[in-house]
ZADRENVO-781029 format. One record per residue (C-alpha): residue in three letters; x, y, z. Coordinates in Angstrom, 2 decimals, decimal comma. Layout:
# ZADRENVO-781029
ALA|X|Y|Z .
...
***
This chain:
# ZADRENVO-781029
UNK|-5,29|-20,72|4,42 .
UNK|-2,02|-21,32|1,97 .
UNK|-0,62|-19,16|-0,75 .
UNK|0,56|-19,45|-4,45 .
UNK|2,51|-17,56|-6,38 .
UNK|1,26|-15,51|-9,19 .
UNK|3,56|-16,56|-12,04 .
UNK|2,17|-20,49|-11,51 .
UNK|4,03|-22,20|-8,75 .
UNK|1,71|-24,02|-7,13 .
UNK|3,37|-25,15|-4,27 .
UNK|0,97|-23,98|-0,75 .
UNK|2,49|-22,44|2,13 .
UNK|1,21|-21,19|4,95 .
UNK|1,40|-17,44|6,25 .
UNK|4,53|-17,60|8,63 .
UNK|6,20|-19,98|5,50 .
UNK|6,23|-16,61|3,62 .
UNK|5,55|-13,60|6,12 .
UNK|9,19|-13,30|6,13 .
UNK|9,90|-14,07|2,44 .
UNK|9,08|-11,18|-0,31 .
UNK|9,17|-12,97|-3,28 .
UNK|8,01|-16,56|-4,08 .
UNK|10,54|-18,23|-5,61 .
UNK|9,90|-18,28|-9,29 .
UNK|9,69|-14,70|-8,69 .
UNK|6,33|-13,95|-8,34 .
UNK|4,03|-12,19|-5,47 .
UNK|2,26|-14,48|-3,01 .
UNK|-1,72|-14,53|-2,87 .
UNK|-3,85|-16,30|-0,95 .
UNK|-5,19|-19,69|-2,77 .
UNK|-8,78|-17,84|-2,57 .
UNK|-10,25|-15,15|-1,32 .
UNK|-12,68|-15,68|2,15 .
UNK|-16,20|-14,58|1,27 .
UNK|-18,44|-12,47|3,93 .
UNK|-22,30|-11,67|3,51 .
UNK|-24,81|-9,49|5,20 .
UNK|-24,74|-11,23|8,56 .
UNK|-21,07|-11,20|8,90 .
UNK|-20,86|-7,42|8,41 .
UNK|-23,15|-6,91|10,57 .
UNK|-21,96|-8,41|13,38 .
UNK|-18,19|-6,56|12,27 .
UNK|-19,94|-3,30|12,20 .
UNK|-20,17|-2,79|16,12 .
UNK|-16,05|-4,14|16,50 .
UNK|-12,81|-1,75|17,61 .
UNK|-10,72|-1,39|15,23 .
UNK|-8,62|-3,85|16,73 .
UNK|-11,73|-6,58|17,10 .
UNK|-12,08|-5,94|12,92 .
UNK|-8,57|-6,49|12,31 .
UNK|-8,76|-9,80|14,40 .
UNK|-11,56|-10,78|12,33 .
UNK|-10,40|-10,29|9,13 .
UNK|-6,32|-11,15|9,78 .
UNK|-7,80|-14,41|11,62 .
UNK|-9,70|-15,78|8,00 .
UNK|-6,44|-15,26|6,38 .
UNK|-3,52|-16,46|8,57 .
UNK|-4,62|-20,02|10,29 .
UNK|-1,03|-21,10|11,19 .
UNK|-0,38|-18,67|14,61 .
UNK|-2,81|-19,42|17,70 .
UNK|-5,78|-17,02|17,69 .
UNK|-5,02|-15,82|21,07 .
UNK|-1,07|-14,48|20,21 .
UNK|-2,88|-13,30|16,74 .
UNK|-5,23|-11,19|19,07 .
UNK|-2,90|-10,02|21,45 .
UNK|-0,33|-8,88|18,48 .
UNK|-3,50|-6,91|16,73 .
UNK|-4,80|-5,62|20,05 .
UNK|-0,77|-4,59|20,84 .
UNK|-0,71|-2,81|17,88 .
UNK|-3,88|-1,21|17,12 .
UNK|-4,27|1,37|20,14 .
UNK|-5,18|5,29|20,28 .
UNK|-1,94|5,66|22,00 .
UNK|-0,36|4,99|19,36 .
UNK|-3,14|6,37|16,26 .
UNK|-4,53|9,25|18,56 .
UNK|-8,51|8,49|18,68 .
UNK|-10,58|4,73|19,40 .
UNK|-11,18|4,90|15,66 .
UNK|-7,91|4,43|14,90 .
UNK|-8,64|5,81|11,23 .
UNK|-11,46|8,58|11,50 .
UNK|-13,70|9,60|8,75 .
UNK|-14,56|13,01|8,21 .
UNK|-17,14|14,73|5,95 .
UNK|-16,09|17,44|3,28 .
UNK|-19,63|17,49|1,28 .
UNK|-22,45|15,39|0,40 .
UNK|-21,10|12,00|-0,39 .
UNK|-17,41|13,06|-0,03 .
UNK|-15,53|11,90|2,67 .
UNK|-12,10|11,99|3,90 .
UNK|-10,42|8,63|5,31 .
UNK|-7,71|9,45|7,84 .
UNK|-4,92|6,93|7,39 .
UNK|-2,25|9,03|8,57 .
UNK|-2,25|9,45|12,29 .
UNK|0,63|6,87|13,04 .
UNK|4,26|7,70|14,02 .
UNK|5,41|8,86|10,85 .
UNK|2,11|10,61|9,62 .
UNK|1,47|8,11|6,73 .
UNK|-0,71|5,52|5,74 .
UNK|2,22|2,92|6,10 .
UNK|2,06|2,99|9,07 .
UNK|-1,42|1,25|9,55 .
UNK|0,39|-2,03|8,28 .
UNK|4,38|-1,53|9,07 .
UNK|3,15|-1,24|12,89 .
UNK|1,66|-4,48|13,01 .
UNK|4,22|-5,78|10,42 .
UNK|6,79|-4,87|13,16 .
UNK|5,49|-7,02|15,77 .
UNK|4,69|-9,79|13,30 .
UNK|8,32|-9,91|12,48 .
UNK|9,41|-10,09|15,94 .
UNK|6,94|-12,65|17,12 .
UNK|7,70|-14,98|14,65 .
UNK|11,46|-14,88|14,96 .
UNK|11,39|-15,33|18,76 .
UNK|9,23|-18,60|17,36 .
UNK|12,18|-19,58|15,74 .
UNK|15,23|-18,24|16,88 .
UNK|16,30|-16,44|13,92 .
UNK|17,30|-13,11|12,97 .
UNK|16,40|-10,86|9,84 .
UNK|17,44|-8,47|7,50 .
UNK|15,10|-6,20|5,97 .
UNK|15,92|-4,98|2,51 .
UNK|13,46|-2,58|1,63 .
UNK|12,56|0,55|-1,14 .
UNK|10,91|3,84|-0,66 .
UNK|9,18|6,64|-2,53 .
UNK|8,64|8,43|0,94 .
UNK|6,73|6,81|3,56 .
UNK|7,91|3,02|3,21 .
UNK|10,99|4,11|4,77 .
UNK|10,11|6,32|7,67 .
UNK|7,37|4,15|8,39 .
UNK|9,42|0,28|8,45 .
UNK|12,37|2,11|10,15 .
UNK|9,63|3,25|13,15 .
UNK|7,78|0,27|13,54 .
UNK|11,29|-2,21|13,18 .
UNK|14,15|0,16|15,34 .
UNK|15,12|-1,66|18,92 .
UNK|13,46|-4,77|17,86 .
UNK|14,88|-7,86|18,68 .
UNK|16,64|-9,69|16,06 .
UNK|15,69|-7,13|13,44 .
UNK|18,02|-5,30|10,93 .
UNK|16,40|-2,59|8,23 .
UNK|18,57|-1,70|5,21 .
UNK|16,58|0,84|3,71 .
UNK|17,18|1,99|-0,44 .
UNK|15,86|5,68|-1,44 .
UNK|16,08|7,86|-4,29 .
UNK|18,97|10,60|-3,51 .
UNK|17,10|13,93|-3,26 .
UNK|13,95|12,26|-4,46 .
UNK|11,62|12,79|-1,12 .
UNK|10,59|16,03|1,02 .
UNK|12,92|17,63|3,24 .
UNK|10,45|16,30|6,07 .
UNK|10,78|12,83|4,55 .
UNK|14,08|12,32|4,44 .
UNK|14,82|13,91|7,68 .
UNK|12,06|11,40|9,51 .
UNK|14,36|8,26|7,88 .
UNK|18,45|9,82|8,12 .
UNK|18,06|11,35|11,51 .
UNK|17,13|7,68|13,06 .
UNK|20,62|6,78|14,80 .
UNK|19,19|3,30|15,76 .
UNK|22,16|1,09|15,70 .
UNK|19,82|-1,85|13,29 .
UNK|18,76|0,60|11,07 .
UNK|20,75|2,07|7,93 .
UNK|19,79|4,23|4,99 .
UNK|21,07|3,90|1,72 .
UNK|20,45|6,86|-0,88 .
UNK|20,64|5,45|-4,23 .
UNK|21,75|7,91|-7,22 .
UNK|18,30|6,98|-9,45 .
UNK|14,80|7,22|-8,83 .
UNK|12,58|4,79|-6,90 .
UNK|12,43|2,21|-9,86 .
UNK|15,71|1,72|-9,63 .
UNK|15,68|1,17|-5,66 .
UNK|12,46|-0,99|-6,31 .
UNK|14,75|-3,47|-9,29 .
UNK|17,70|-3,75|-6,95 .
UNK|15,19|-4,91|-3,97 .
UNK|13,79|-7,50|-6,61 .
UNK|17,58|-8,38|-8,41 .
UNK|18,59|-9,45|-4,60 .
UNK|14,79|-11,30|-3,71 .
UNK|15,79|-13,11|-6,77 .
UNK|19,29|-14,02|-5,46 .
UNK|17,98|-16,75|-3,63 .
UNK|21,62|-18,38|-2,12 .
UNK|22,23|-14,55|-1,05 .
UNK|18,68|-13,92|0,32 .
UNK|18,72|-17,50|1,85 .
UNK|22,13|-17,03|3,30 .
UNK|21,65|-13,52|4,71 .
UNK|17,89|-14,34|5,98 .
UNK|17,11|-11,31|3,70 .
UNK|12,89|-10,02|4,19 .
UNK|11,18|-7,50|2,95 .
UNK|8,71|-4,95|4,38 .
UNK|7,39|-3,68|0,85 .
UNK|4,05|-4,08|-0,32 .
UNK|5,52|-6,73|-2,08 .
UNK|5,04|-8,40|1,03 .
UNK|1,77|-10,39|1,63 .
UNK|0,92|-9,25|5,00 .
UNK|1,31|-5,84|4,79 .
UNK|-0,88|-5,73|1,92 .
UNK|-3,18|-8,10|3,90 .
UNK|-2,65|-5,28|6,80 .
UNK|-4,70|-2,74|5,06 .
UNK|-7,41|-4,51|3,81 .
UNK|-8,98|-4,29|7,33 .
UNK|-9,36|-0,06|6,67 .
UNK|-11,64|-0,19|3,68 .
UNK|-14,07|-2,37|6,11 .
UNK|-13,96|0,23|8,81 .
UNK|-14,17|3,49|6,45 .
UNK|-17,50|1,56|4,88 .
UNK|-19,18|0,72|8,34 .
UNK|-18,20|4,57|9,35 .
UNK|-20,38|6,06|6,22 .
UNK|-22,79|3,54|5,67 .
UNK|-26,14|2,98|8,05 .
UNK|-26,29|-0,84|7,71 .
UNK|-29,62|-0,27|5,63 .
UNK|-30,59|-2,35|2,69 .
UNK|-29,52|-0,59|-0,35 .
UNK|-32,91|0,50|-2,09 .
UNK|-31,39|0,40|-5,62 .
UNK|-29,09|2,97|-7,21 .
UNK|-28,78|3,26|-10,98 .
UNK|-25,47|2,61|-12,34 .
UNK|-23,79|0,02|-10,15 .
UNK|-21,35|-2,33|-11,21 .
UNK|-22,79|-5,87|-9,78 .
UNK|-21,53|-7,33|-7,28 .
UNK|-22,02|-10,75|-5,91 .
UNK|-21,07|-12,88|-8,55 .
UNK|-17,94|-14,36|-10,49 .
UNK|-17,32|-13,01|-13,52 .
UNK|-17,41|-16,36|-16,23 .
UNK|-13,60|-16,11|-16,58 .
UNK|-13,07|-17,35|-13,21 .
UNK|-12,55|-14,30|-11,05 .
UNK|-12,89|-13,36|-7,54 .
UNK|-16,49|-14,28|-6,01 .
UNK|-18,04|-12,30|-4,13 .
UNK|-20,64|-13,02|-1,90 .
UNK|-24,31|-11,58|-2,27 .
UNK|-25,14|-8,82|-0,58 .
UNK|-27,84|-6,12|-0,44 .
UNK|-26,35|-3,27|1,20 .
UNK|-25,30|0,12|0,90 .
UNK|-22,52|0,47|-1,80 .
UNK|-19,42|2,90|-1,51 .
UNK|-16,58|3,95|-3,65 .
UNK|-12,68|4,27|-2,38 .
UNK|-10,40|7,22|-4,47 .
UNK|-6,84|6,05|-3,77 .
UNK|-3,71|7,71|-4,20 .
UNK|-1,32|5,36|-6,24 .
UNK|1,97|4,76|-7,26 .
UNK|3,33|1,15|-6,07 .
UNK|-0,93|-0,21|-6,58 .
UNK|-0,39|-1,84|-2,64 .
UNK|-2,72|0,55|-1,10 .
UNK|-5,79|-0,01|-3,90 .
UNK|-4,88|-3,86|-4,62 .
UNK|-5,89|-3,63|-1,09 .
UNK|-9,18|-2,34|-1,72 .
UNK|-9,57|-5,21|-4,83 .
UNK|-9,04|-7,73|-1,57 .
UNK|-11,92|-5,86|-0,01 .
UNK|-14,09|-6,20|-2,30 .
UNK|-12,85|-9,50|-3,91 .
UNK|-13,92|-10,72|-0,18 .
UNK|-17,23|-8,71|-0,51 .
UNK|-17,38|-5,88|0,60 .
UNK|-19,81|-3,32|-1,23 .
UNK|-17,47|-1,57|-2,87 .
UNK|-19,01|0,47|-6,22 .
UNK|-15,82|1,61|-7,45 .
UNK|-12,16|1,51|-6,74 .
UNK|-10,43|4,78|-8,17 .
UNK|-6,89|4,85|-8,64 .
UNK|-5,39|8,39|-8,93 .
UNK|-2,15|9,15|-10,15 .
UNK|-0,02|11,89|-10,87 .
UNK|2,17|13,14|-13,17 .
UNK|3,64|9,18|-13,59 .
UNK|0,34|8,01|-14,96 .
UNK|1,48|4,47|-16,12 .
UNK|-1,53|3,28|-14,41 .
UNK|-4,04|5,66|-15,82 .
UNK|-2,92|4,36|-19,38 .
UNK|-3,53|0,68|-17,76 .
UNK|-6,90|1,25|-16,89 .
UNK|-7,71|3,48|-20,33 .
UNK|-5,83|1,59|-22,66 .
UNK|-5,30|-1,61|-21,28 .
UNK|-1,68|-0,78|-22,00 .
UNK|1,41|-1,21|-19,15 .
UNK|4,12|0,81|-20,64 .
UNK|7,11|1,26|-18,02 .
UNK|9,16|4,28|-18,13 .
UNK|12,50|4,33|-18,03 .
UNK|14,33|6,50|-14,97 .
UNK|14,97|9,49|-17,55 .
UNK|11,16|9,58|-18,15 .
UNK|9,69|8,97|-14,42 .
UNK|9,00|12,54|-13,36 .
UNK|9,92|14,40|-10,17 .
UNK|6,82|15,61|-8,53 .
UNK|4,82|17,57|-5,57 .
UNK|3,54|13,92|-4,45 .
UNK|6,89|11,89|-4,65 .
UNK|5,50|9,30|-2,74 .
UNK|3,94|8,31|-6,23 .
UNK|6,63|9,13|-8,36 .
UNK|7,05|5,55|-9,41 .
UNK|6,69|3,99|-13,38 .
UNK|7,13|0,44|-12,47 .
UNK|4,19|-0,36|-9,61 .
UNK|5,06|-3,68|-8,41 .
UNK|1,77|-4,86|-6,63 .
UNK|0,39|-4,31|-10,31 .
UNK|1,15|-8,19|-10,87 .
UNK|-1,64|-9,35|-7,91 .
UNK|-4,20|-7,61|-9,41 .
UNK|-3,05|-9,01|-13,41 .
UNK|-3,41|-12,33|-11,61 .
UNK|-6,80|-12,13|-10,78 .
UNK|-7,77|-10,45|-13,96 .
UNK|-6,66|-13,10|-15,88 .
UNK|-8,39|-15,59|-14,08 .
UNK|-5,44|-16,59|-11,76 .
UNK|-3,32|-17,64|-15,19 .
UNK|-0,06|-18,17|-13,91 .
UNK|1,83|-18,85|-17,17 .
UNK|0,18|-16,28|-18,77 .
UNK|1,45|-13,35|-15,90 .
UNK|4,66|-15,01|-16,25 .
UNK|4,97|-14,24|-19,71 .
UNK|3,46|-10,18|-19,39 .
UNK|5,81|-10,05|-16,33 .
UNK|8,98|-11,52|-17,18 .
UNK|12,44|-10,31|-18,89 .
UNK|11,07|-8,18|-21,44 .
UNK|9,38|-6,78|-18,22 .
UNK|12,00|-6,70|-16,00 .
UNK|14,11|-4,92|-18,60 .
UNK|12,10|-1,86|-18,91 .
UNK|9,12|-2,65|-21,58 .
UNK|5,75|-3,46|-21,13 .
UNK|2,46|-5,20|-22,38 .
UNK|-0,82|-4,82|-24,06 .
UNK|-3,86|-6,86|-22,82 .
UNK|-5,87|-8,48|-25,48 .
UNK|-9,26|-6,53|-26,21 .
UNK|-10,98|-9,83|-24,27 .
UNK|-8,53|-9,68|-21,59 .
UNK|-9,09|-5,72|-21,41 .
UNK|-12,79|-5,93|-21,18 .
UNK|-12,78|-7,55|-17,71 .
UNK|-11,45|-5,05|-15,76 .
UNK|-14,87|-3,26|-15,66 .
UNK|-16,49|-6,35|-13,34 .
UNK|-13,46|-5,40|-11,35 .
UNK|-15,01|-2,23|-10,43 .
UNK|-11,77|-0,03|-11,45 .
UNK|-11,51|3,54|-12,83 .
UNK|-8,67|5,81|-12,93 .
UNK|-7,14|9,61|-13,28 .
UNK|-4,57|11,86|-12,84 .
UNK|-3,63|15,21|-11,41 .
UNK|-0,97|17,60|-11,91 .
UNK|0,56|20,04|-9,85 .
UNK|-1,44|22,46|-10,56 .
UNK|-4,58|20,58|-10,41 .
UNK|-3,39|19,45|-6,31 .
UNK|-2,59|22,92|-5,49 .
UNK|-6,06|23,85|-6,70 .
UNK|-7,54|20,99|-4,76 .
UNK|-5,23|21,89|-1,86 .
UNK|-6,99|25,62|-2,17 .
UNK|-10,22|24,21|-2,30 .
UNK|-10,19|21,96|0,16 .
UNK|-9,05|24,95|2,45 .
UNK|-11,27|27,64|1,46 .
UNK|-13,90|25,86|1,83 .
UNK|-13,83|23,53|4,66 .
UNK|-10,48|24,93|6,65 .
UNK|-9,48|20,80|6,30 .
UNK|-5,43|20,83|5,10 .
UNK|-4,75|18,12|2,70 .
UNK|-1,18|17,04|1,46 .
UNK|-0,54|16,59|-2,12 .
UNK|-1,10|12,74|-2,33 .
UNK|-4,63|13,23|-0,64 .
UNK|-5,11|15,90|-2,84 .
UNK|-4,74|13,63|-6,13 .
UNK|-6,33|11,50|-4,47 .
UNK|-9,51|13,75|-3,98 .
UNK|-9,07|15,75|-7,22 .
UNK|-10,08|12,34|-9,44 .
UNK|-12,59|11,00|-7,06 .
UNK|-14,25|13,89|-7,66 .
UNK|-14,45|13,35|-11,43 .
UNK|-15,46|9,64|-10,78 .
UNK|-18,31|10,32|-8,36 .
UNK|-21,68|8,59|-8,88 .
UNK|-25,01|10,14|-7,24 .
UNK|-25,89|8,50|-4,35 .
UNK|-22,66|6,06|-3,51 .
UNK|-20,48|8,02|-1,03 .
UNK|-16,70|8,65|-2,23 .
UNK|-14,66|7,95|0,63 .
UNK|-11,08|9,37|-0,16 .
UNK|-8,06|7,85|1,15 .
UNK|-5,78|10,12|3,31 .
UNK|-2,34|8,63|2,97 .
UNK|-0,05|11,00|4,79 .
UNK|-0,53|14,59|6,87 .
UNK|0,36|18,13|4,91 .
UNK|3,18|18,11|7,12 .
UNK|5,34|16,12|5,21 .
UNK|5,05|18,65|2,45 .
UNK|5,51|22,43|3,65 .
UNK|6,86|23,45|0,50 .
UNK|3,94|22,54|-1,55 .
UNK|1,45|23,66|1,17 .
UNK|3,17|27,14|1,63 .
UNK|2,89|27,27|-2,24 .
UNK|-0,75|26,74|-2,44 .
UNK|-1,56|28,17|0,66 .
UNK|0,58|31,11|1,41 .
UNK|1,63|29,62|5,28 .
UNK|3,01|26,63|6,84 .
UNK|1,42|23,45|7,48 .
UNK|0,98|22,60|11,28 .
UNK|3,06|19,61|12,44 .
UNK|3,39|17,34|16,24 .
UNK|5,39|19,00|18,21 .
UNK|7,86|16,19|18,85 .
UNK|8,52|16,60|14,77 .
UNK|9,27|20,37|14,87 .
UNK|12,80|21,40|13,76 .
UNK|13,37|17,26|12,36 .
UNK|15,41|18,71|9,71 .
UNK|17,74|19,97|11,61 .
UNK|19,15|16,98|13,39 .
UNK|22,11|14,69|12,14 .
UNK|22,04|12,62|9,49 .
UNK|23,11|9,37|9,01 .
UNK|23,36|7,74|5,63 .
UNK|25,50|6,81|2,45 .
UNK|25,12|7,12|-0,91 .
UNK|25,60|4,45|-3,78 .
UNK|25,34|3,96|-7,57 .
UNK|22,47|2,06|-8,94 .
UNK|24,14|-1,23|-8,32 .
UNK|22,93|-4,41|-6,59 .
UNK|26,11|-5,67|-6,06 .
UNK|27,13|-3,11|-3,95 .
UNK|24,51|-2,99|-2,03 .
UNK|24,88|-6,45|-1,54 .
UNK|28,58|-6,23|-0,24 .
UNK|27,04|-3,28|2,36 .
UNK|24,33|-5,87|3,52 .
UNK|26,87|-8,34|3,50 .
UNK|29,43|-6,39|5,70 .
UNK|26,79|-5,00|8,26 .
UNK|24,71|-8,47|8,48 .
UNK|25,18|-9,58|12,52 .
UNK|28,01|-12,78|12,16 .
***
């Protein structure tokens, strides 16, 4: 399997030619030259796997250039209920009839980040054993990017994480699980902007290719190719948890799947089983563009709903057909600051395919004008192909998650954290009779007692390893909104 770029250089390279890379040089996002197709007999015989087994499976179709049995033994490393607390590794539960809850958050951190920076972790230190090379890890986070690539990188050989975060932009919880980490390769950097502006200095340095060449700069966000690729293998195992394996007997209202749409996009192969829906809770689009993998491979998938909040650039998208960026002034600070981002960089993989892998063409709606804090409009033909795509989209506000939050309580005693609760709040409004919702639930009420006590009246429980986090030193500095500075503190902490 080899990879392009999105904004049209062609040139192929293999998985471990860009696993440590985050852009593509001409400043696009890698993707895989096409998208490996399974039918009926191949999820059936995935349907009995571990977690671990599926992962192998799917991971093995996509990277061809590291020996199946080191591939297996760094899934089968990773992927353990030591580590994720139960064999399922990512549990479904039951709210209603047709509404499920996906548990992606049972990792170190209690986020959904972790399901891919844990096996990103060993990834990274596999391959530079291979070569006998060291890394630096620039990186941006919302919330749980952070906390989760600090976790799965700290003690590991040859590793470095430099870590960029909006200054008083996450939870108490959040910040406390990154800044209290006195690992001697990892350091935080609070940036005085919001999460956009962490995100555009990540990208102004990528783009620096003597510096990033010269400093053997990486990247562990979901601008990153095999994290993304990471969490493709979860949709598979929520849909063989809630489906029977049955031959769908025909439901009214399905988008088709099993065929390219004329314009040249993803194929997917023919199948006649049971169809689901994900709801996903989105801000930087990596944890849904994994679900358009999913089904771009073919996986039944009815409908992919992205949620946002407040920051609803991506609503508008999937309305209007119109990407309008907001500036840092007009990026809101909300109860789910994970998803408090305007600028949702994974975006572009999706555009790609939409466009029927047009390189030039997401080159032009993604360039300077871009970069610089405009936007687009798709043309009304370009606009009507997002329905074969299977998307939908809402939002939620904060009172519409502490409702949910409430809800959810009363009337099944399950907690939810305000991500989830978006999350669930607009795959209610999108659900379909008779294809199960299964909602995606990206991080534990833990991380956000304020919000809980608010809606709830009481505390949300948390591990007891995690109890009192806040109170433990922090380390950490604090810097403008300035790449070149944060290049000089790379720069001066990089190993000689």
């Amino acid at each position: 399997m080899n990879y392009i770029s999105t904004r049209g250089d062609r040139t192929q390279r293999l998985f471990c030619e860009i696993l440590l890379e985050g852009l593509a040089p001409d400043g696009g996002l890698y993707l895989p030259t096409h998208y490996p197709q399974v039918d009926d007999a191949t999820l059936t015989r995935w349907r009995g796997l571990s977690y671990a087994g599926l992962a192998f499976e799917i991971l093995s179709l996509y990277i061809t250039d590291i020996p199946p049995a080191d591939l297996k033994a760094l899934v089968d490393k990773t992927y353990t209920r030591a580590t994720y607390g139960s064999d399922a590794i990512v549990p479904v539960r039951r709210l209603e009839d047709g509404l499920y809850l996906q548990a992606l958050s049972n990792g170190p951190t209690l986020a959904f980040k972790d399901m891919a920076m844990q096996l990103l972790g060993n990834l990274f230190e596999y391959q530079l054993a291979r070569r006998g090379e060291e890394l630096n890890i620039l990186g941006a986070t919302s919330g749980d990017t952070g906390s989760a690539a600090e976790y799965a990188m700290r003690g590991k050989q040859g590793v470095r994480v430099f870590m960029l975060s909006p200054l008083g932009r996450m939870s108490p919880f959040q910040q406390a699980q990154m800044f209290s980490l006195q690992d001697a390769n990892i350091h935080n950097i609070a940036v005085e902007g919001v999460f956009d502006d962490c995100q555009d200095i990540v990208k102004a340095v990528s783009n620096d290719l003597d510096f990033k060449r010269r400093h053997k700069i990486g990247t562990v966000n979901s601008i990153n190719w095999a994290r993304l690729l990471a969490q493709v293998v979860y949709y598979f195992a929520g849909y063989f948890q809630v489906t029977s394996g049955a031959p769908e007997t025909g439901v009214a209202g399905l988008s088709p799947v099993g065929s390219a749409p004329p314009w040249g996009g993803p194929a997917a192969a023919p199948s006649n089983a049971e169809r689901v829906s994900f709801a996903v809770p989105s801000g930087n689009f990596g944890n849904v563009c994994a679900g358009h993998v999913a089904r771009s491979m073919g996986l039944p998938i009815d409908k992919l709903v992205v949620a946002t909040n407040e920051n609803d650039v991506l609503d508008e998208f999937f309305r209007t057909g119109r990407y309008r960026v907001r500036a840092s002034a007009e990026t809101f600070e909300t109860s789910s600051p994970s998803m408090d981002i305007s600028k949702a960089s994974n975006f572009e993989r999706f555009v790609f395919d939409l466009l029927g892998r047009d390189g030039a063409r997401v080159a032009q709606l993604f360039g300077p004008a871009l970069a610089q804090g405009g936007g687009f409009q798709l043309t009304p033909e370009e606009f009507s192909r997002i329905k074969a795509f299977g998307f939908v989209s809402g939002k939620s506000s904060h009172a519409d998650r502490l409702a949910t939050i409430r809800r959810t309580w009363n009337d099944h005693q399950d907690m939810i954290d305000t991500h989830t609760a978006d999350g669930l709040k607009v795959g209610r409004e999108q659900q379909q009779p008779g294809v199960p919702m299964i909602v995606l639930e990206t991080a534990l009420p833990a991380k956000f007692a304020a919000t809980i006590e608010e809606a709830l009246g009481r505390a949300p429980l948390r591990p007891a390893a995690l109890e009192g986090i806040e109170a433990l030193p922090k380390r950490f500095v604090v810097m403008p909104v300035d790449a070149q500075q944060v290049k000089a503190y790379v720069e001066q902490h990089c190993a000689p």
